[in-house]
C-alpha positions as CSV (number, residue, x, y, z in Angstrom):
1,X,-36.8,12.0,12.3
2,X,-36.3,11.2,8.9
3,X,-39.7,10.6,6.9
4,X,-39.4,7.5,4.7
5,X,-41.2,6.6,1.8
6,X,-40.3,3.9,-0.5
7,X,-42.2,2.7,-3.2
8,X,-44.4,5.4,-3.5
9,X,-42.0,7.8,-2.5
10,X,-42.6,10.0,-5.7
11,X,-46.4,8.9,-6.1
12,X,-47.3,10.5,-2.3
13,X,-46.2,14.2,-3.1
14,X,-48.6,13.9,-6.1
15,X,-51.4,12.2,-6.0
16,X,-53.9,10.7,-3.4
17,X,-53.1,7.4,-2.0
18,X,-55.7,4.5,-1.5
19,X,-56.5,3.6,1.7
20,X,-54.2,0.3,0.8
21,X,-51.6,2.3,-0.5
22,X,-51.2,4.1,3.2
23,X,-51.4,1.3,5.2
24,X,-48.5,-0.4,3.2
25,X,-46.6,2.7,3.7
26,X,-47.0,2.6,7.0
27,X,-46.2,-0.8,7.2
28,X,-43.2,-0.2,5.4
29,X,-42.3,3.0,7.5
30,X,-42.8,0.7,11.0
31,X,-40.3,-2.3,9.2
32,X,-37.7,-0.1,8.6
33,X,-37.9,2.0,12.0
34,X,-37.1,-1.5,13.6
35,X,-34.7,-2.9,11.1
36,X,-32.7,0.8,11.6
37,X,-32.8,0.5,15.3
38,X,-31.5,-3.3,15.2
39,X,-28.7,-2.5,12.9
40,X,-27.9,0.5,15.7
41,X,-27.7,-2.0,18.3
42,X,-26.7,-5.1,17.5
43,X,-24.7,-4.8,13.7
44,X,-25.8,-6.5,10.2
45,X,-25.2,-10.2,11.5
46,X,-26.6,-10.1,15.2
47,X,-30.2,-10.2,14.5
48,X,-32.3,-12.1,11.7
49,X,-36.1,-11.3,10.4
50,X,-37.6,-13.4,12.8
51,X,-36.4,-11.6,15.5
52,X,-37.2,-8.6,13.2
53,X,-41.4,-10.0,12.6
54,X,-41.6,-9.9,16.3
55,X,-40.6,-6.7,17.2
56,X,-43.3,-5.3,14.4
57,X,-45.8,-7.9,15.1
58,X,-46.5,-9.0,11.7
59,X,-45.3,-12.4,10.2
60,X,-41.8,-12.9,8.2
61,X,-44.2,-13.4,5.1
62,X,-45.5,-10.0,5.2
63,X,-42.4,-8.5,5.5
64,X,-41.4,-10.0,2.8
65,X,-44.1,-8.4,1.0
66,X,-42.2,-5.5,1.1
67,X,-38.1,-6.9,1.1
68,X,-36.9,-9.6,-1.1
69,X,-33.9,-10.6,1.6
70,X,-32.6,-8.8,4.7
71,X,-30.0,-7.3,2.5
72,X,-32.5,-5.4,0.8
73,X,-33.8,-4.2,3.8
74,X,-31.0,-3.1,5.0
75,X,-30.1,-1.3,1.8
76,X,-33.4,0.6,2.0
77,X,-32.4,1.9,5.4
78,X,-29.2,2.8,3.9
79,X,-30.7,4.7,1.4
80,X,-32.8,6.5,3.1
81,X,-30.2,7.9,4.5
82,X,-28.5,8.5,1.2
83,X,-31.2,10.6,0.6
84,X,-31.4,12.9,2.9
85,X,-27.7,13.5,2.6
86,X,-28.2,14.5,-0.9
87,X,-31.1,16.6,0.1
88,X,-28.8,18.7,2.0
89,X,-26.3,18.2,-0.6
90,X,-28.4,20.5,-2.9
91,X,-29.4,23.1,-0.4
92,X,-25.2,23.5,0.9
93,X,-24.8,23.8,-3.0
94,X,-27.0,27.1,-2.9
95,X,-25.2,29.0,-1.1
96,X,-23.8,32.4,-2.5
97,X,-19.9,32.1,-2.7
98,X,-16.9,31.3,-4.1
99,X,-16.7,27.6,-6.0
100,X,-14.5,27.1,-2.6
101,X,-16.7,28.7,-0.4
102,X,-19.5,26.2,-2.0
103,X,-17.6,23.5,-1.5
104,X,-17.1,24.1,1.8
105,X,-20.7,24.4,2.1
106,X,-21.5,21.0,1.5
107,X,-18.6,20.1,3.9
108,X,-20.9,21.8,6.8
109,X,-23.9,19.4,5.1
110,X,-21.8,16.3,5.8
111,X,-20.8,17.4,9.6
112,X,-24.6,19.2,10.2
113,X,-25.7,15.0,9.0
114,X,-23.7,13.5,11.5
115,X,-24.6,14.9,14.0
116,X,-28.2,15.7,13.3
117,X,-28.9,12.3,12.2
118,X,-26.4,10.3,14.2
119,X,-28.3,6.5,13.8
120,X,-28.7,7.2,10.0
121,X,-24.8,8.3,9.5
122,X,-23.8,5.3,11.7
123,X,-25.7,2.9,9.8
124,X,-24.7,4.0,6.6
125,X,-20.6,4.3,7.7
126,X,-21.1,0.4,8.9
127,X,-22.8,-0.8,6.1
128,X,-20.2,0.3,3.8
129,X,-18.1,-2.5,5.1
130,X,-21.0,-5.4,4.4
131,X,-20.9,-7.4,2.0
132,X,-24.3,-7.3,1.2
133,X,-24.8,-5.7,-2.5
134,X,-25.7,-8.7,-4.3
135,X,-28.2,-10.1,-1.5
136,X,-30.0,-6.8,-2.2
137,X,-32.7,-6.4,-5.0
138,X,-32.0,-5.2,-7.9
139,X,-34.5,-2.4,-7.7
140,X,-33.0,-1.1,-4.3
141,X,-29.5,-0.9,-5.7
142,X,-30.8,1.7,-8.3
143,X,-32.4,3.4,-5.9
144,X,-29.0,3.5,-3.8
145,X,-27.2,4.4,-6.5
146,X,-29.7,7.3,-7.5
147,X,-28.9,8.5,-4.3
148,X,-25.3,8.5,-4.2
149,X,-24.8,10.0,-8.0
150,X,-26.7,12.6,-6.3
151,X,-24.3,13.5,-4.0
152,X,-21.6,13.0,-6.5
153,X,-22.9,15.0,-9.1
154,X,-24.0,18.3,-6.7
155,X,-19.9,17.8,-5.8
156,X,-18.2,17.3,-9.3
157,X,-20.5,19.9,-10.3
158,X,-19.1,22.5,-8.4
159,X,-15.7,21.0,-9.0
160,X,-15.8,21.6,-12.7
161,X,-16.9,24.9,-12.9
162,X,-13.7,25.5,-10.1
163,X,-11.6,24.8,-13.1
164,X,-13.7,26.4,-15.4
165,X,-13.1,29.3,-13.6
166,X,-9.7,29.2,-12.8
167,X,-10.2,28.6,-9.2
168,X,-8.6,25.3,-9.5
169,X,-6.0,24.0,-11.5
170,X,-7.5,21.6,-14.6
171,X,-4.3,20.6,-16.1
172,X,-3.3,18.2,-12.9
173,X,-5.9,15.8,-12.8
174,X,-9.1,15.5,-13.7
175,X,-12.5,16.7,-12.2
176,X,-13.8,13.3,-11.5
177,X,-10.4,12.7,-10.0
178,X,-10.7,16.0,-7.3
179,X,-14.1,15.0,-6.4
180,X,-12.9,11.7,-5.5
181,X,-10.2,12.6,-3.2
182,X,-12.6,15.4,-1.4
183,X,-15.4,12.5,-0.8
184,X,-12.7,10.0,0.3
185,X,-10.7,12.0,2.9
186,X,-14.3,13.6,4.1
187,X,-15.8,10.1,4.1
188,X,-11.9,8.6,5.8
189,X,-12.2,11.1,8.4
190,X,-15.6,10.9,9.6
191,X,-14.3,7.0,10.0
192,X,-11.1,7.1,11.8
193,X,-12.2,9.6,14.2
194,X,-14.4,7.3,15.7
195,X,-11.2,5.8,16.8
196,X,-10.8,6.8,20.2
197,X,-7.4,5.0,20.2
198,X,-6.2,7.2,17.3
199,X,-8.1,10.4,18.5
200,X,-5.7,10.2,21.6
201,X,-2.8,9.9,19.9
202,X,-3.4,12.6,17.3
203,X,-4.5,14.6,20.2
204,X,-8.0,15.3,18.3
205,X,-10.9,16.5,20.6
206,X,-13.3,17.9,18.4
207,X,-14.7,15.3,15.8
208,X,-15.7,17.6,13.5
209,X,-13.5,20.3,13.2
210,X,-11.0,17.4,12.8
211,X,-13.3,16.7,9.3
212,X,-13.8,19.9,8.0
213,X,-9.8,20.6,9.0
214,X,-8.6,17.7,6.5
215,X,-11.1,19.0,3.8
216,X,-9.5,22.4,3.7
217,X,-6.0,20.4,3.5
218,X,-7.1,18.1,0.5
219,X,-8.4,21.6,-1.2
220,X,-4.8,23.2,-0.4
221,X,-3.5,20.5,-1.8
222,X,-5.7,20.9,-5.1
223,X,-4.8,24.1,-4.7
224,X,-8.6,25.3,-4.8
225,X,-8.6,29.1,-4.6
226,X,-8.5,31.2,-2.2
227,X,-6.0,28.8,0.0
228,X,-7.0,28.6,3.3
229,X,-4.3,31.2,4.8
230,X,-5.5,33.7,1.8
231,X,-9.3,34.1,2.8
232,X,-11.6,34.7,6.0
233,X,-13.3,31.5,6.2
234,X,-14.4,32.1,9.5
235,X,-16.6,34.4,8.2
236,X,-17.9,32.3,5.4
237,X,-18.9,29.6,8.1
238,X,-20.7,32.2,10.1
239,X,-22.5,33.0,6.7
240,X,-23.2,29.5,5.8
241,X,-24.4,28.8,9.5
242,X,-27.0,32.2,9.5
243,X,-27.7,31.3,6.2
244,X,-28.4,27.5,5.1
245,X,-27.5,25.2,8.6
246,X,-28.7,28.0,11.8
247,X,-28.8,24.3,13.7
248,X,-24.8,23.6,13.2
249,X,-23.7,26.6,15.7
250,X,-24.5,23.4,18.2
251,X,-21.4,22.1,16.8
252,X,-19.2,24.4,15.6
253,X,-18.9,26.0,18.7
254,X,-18.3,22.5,21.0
């Protein structure tokens, strides 16, 4: 399970917390275990803080102590799971290869999250849908967006010195523009292949090979060297799995 920290997220790796302190992070940790689990079952709308104070046994007041607004509840769940992404984000990024081969990295960090952390990556793929944003405190929407410029910026990264490098083209579009397209077809598929209506008819049976399938098609088509039919990239996911996610062979073999 994910840990979650919040408002003294930062603070707790450095200094010692006053008795206070703790039990209002483990307040906080107990409202958003239930607020996470209601999302997973019932959706955004279907439940209400009410039904939310009972399940934690503490009164709507005190968990508004901690949230401005359900939306901002919600968009701390969201970005815990944000972070974690990012977390693995970085380590994927590590890994000794090709600007390709790092790229596809990360694509194993994406898959190894959705399956590892299945209530987090289906909270987060909903919420992306509700129109919640403005409900939300300001201070969590920094915090979201921390987390997501993040993830963008360990990606773009690697993107840019592709081109520097000559591995991809930089005269086509722009860095900022290849990122994009990688995070929206990785993000698109990871969606419609929870379709089970579509899966049949495009005859797909393994979610995730599906994913990291249309990722080495978008990097063929940005023509990201070496193309997929030029290089042994079975071999570089048997590296990245020995060497950064052991725990995705659960996967990549199903």
């Amino acid at each position: 399970m994910v840990k979650i920290w919040n408002h003294f997220h930062m603070a707790a790796e450095t200094t010692t917390l006053s008795r206070k302190e703790r039990e209002f992070l483990a307040r906080e940790e107990l409202i958003l275990k239930h607020a996470r689990r209601l999302l997973i079952e019932r959706g955004f709308q279907a439940w209400n803080m009410d039904q939310l104070a009972e399940a934690v046994e503490y009164s709507k007041g005190t968990l508004y102590q901690h949230f401005t607004s359900k939306e901002d509840l919600v968009l701390a769940v969201a970005t815990d799971s944000l972070r974690t992404r990012a977390e693995w984000f970085e380590k994927a990024a590590k890994f000794q290869g090709s600007t390709r081969e790092r790229c596809r990295a990360i694509g194993f960090a994406c898959c190894e999250f959705a399956e590892k952390c299945p209530d987090f990556f289906h909270v987060e793929m909903m919420l992306k849908s509700a129109s919640f944003w403005e409900k939300a405190s300001e201070q969590r929407r920094q915090n979201h967006a921390f987390e997501g410029a993040r993830c963008w910026r360990i990606l773009n990264h690697i993107v840019v010195e592709a081109m520097a490098l000559g591995d991809m083209p930089r005269d086509a579009f722009s860095a900022e523009e290849a990122t994009f397209a990688l995070v929206s077809v990785t993000m698109g598929s990871h969606v419609m292949t929870q379709e089970p209506q579509l899966c049949v008819l495009a005859g797909i049976t393994n979610q995730m090979r599906t994913v990291r399938l249309n990722q080495d098609i978008i990097c063929d088509g940005l023509n990201w060297k070496p193309l997929f039919s030029q290089h042994d990239y079975s071999a570089t996911d048997r590296r990245i799995i020995k060497e950064v996610f052991p725990e995705a062979m659960n996967w990549y073999r199903a």
